[in-house]
Structures are given as C-alpha cells and as structure tokens.
C-alpha positions as CSV (number, residue, x, y, z in Angstrom):
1,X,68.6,169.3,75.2
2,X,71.5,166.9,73.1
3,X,73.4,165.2,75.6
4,X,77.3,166.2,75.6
5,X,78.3,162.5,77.3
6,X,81.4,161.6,77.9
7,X,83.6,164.5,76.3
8,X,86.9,162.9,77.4
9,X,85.9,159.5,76.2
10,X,84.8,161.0,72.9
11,X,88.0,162.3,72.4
12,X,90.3,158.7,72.9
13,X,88.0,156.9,70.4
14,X,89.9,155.1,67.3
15,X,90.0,157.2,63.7
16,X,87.2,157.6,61.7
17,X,86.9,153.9,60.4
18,X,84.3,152.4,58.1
19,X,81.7,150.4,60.5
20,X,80.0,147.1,59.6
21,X,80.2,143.4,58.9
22,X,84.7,144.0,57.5
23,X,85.5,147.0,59.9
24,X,87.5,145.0,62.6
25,X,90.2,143.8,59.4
26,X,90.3,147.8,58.0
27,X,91.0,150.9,59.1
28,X,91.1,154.1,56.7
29,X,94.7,155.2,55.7
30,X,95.6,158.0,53.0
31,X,95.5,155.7,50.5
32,X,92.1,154.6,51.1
33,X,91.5,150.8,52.9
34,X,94.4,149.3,54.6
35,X,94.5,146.1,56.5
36,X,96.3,144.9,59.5
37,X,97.7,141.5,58.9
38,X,98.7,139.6,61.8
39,X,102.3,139.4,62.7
40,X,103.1,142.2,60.2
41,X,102.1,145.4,61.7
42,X,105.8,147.1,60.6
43,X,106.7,149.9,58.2
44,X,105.9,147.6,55.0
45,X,103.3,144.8,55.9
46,X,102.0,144.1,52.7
47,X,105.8,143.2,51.1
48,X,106.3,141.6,54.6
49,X,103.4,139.4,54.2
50,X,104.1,138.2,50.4
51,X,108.0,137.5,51.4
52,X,106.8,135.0,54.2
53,X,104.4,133.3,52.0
54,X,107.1,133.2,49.0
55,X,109.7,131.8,51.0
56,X,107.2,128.6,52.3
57,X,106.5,130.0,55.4
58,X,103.3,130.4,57.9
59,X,101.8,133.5,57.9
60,X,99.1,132.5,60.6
61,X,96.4,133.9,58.0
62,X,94.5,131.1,56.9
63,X,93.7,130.4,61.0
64,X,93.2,133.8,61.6
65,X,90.7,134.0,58.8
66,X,88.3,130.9,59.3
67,X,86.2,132.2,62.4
68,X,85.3,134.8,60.1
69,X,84.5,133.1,57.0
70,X,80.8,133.3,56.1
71,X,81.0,129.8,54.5
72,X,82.3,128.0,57.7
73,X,79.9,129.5,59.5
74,X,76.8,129.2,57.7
75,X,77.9,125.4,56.3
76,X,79.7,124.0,59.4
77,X,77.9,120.6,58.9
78,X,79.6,120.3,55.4
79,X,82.9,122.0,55.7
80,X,83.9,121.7,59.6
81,X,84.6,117.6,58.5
82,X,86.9,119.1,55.5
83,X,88.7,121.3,57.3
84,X,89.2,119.4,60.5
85,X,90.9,116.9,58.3
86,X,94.8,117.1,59.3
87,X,96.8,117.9,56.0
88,X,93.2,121.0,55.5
89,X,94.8,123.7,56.7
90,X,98.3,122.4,55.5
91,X,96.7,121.9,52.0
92,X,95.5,125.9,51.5
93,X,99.0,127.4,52.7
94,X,100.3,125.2,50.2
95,X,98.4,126.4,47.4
96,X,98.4,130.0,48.6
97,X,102.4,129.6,48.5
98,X,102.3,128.3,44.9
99,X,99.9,130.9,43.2
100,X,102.0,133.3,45.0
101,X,105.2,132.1,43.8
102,X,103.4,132.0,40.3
103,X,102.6,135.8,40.8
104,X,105.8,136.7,41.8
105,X,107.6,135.0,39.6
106,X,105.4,137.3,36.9
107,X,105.7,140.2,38.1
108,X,109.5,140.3,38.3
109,X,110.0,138.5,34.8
110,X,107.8,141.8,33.4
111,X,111.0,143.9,34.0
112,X,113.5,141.8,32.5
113,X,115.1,141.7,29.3
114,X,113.6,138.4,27.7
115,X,117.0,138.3,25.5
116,X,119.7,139.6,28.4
117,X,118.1,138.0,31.4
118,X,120.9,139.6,33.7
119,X,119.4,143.0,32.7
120,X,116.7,143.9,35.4
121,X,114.6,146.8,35.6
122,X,111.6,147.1,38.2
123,X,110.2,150.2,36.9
124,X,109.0,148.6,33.6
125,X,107.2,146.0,35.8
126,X,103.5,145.6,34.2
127,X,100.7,143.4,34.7
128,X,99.7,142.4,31.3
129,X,103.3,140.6,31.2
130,X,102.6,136.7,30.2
131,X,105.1,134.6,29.0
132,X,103.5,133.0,26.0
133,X,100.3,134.0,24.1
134,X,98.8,130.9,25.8
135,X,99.9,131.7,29.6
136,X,97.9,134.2,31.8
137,X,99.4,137.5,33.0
138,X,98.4,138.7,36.7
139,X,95.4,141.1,35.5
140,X,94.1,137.8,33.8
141,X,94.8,136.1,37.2
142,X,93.4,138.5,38.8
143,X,90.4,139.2,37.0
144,X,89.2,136.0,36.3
145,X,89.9,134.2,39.9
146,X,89.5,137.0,42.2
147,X,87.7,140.1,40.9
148,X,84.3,138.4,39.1
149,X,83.9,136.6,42.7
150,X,85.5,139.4,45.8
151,X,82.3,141.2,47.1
152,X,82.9,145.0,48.1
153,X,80.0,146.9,50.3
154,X,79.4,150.6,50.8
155,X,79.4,151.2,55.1
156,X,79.6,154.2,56.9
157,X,82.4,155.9,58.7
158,X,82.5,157.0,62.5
159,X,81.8,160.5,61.0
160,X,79.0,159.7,58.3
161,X,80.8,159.5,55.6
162,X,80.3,156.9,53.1
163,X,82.7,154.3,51.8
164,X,83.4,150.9,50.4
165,X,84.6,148.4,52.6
166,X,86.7,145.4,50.8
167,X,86.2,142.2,52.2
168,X,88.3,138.7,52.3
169,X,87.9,135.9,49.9
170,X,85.0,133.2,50.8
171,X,85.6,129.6,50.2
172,X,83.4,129.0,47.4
173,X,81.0,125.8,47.0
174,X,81.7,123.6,43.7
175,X,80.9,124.9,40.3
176,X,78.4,122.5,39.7
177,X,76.3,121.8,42.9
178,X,76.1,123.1,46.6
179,X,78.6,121.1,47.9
180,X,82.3,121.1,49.4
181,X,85.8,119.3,48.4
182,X,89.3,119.9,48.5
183,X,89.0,122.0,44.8
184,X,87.3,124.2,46.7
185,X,90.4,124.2,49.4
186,X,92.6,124.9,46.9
187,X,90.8,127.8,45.2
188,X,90.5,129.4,48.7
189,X,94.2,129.2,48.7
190,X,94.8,130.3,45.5
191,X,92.2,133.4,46.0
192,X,94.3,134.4,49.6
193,X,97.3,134.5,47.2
194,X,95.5,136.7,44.6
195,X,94.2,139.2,46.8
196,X,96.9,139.7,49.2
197,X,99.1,140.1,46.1
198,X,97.0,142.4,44.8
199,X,97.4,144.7,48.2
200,X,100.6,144.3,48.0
201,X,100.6,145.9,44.2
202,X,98.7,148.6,45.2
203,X,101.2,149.7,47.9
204,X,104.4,151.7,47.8
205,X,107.1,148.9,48.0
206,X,105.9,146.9,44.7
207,X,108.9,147.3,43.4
208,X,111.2,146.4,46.3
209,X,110.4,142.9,45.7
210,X,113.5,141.0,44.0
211,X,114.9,137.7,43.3
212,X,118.3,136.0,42.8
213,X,119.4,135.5,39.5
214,X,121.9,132.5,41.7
215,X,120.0,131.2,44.1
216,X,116.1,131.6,42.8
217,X,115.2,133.3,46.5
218,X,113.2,136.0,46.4
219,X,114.1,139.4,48.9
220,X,113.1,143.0,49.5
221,X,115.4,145.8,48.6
222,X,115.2,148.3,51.3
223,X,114.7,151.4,48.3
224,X,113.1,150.4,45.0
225,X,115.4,150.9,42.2
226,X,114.8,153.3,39.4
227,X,117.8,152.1,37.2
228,X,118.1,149.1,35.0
229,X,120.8,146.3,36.6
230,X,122.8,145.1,33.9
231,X,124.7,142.7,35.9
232,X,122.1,140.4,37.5
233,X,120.5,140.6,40.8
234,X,122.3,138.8,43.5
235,X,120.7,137.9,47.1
236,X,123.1,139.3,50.1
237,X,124.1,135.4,50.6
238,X,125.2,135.0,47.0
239,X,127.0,138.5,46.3
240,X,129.0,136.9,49.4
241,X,129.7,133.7,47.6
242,X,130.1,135.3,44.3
243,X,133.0,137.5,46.1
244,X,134.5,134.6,47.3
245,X,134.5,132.8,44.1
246,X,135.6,135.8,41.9
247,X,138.9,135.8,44.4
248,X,139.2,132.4,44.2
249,X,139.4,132.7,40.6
250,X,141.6,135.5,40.7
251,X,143.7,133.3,43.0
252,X,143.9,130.4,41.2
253,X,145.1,132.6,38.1
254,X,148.0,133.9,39.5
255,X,149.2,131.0,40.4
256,X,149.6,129.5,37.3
257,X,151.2,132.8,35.9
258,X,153.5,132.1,39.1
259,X,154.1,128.5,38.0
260,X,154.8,129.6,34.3
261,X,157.3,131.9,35.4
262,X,158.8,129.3,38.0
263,X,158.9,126.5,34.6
264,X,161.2,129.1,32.6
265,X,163.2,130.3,35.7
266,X,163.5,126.6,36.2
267,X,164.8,126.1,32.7
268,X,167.2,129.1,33.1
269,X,168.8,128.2,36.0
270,X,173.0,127.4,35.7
271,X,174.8,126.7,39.0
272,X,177.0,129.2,40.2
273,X,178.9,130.6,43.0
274,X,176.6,133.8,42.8
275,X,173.5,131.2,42.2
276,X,174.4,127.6,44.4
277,X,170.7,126.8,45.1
278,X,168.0,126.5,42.2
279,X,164.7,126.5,44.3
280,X,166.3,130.2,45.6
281,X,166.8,131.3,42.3
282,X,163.4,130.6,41.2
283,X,161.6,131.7,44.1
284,X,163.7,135.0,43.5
285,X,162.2,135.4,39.8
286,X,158.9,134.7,40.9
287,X,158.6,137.4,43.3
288,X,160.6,140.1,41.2
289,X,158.0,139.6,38.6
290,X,154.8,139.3,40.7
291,X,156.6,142.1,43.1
292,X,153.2,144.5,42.2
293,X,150.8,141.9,42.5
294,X,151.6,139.8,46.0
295,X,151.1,141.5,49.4
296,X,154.6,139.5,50.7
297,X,157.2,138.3,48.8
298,X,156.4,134.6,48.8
299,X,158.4,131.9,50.7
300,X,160.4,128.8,50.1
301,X,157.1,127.1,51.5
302,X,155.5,128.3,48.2
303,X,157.8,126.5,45.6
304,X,157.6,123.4,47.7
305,X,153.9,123.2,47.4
306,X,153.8,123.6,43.7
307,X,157.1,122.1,42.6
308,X,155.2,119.1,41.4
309,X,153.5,121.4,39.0
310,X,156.3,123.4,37.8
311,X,157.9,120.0,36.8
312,X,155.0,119.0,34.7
313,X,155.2,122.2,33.3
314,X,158.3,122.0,32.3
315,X,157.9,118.5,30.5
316,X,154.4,120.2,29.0
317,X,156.6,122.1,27.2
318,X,159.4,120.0,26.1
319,X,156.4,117.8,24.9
320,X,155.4,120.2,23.2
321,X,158.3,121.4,21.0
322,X,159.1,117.4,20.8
C-alpha cells in the first residue's frame, strides 16, 4: 500500500527546485536558473548587485561565498593562511570592482557613437564591442576567464525532472603547480565579476544600466530606453547642476546686455527738468528694453551694483573709437 504522509506538509513545500551540491544558491524561475544574492532580493537583483560593486561598494558576496567554496574547504591548510591575511578579503572586492568597472565600462561604450560620444543608444549594445583590435570585448572576457573554467552539472528537480544546475566560480590553484598566492586571489575576484556580470546580461534590465557623460558615475534607469540620446546622458545630480549652470549662464548674459544698454543710456543722458537724475534715467531705459525679459522692473539697487562696469564700458568704447 504507498503511504500518502503528510498531505498538508506536502503541499507547503518550496517550488520544484533542482536538488544537489548548488541548489541552496538557485531556485527555478521562467527564465531558467536564478540566484538569490544576499541583500538584493528586490524587483531587479542582478542590476542591483552590479550597481553596488561599480560604485566601490560591499556586496557581502565574497564572505558569503567562502564556506562554500570547494577550494577552501578541501585546501584549508594552504589557503586558510592566505585568506586570513587582513587586506585577503579586501584584495578580491577590489579586483571584482575593477573587472566590473572594465565590463561596464564595455558594454555601455558598444552603444555609443565613437565619433558623437553625446549620442547614446542602449539598444545597439553588443558584446563583441572592443575598443581597439588589440583590446578584448566581454565575449572574449568572458570566454576565455570564465566559461573554459565554470563547471555546470545536470541534478534533478523536486518533481524528476532533469536540469543543469550553474555553480559559482572556484578559486583556482596556480597555472603552473598546486599551489596558492594572491594571483590566484585576484583571478577569484576577477571571475565573481565575470559571472555575476554575465547574470546580469542575461536578465531583463541589461540595458537600464547607464553612466554620466559629467560625472563618470554609473546609475540604473528605471525603463530601458529604446531611443538614441543625442544630448548626452546626465546622472540626476548633474542634470541638477547642469540646470543650475545653464541659468547661471543665461543670467550672466543678460546682464551684460543690461550693462550695454546702461553704457549707451549713460552716454545719452542730458540734464533736464523732465530728466534731473542720470542713474534714474538709465535704470528707466534698462527696464523699458528688458521689460519682456525681467520678472520685476529692476531697482536703483541694481545700477549701483554694476555701475563700476557700466563705466568701464563706457571707456571700452571710447577706447575703442580713439
């Protein structure tokens, strides 16, 4: 007779994940594996992820990862010394940020207009993109330092069906003997980078991923965009500050138109009864000509702070018909 068991416990257990050696990092998602990364279980956690590592940040991943590397467990004798040196773990994020950077950095320039660099367009984003014959692109990157060396394994779901389950980069011995340094460190780091970038690729926010033409900082555009920017791409921080300087510009314009205007009124000016006081006068053709253009007629406050400058104006051009 088959035992029924628990019917009600049955029923509360987790979605048909893949089972094995990887299954508590992966759980099955329409798109095949996903994985949970810690501290960036929102709506996007992939572009989430690569934001914090490109802007120099701690992830938490390279701690959360050890326990489970093969390597550190079946070598502790030769790398528990390494990594329990101080600046170990410091030393990996730091790669991992820079090879992320690097990728990054590639995968942005691939939609740009080498000859108008203010001309931006995600959707042509490729990775074959390289900036010289001699540099690598991100398939070469990826290829080369990640894909020859990433083991995959077919498991078995909660329901019997069969799958491959991906698994996290190993810190790899030396090239040429058994043994353990800070190379191998750094290709660790470099091979998080690769492969979390390489998630991130293969999920639906590749092309939110931006940077600032100003400032060099890279952000996340809540919708990707579909249309070519032909006016550079500006981080929230700088369209602010490039506001503020376009008005100050602007500012600084009209007043000298206001201070040419002032210089000929200055010129024009012949005592009268129906005229007694020049800085009136002027202030009065000032604002009848910039009537359109100033909120508030502007006060005798305004002709005092630049009368300095309408004098030298004035002299400019008597200079210059001299």
């Amino acid at each position: 007779m088959r035992a029924t068991g628990d019917v009600k416990g049955r029923k509360s257990r987790p979605k048909d994940e893949l089972l094995g050696r990887y299954a508590r990092h992966s759980k099955t998602g329409r798109r095949g594996q996903t994985f949970t990364l810690p501290g960036h279980e929102g709506t996007r956690p992939q572009l989430d992820f690569v934001l914090c590592v490109l802007a120099g940040s701690d992830p938490g991943i390279v701690e959360f990862l050890l326990p489970f590397n093969l390597q550190v467990r079946t070598y502790p004798d030769t790398l528990g010394p390494l990594l329990s040196e101080p600046d170990s773990i410091p030393f990996i994020q730091a790669q991992m940020i820079a090879m992320m950077r690097l990728l990054a950095d590639l995968w942005i320039d691939s939609g740009k207009d080498m000859a108008n660099p203010g001309n931006d367009a995600p959707a042509n984003r490729d990775v074959l993109f390289a900036r010289s014959e001699e540099s690598g692109s991100i398939h070469d990157y990826l290829v080369r330092r990640l894909f020859d060396h990433h083991p995959r394994f077919m498991q078995v779901t909660l329901k019997g069906k069969l799958g491959v389950s991906d698994s996290y980069p190993e810190i790899e011995p030396h090239p040429l003997g058994h043994f353990y340094d800070r190379s191998c460190l750094e290709g660790w780091g470099e091979r998080l980078a690769l492969y979390f970038f390489a998630r991130f690729l293969d999920s639906p926010y590749s092309l939110h991923l931006s940077r600032c033409d100003d400032c060099g900082a890279f952000f996340a555009y809540e919708r990707a965009r579909q249309i070519e920017v032909k006016n550079g791409v500006h981080c929230d921080g700088c369209k602010l500050s490039d506001s503020v300087r376009r008005t100050k510009v602007r500012r600084n314009d009209l007043t000298s138109r206001m201070i040419e205007v002032a210089a000929t009124a200055f010129v024009e000016w012949k005592k009268s009864n129906s005229t007694p006081d020049q800085i009136a006068w002027i202030l009065e053709q000032v604002n009848e000509q910039f009537r359109t253009e100033l909120g508030k007629p502007k006060t005798k406050r305004w002709t005092t702070e630049h009368w300095d400058e309408i004098l030298e104006t004035v002299e400019r051009r008597k200079n210059a018909k001299g």
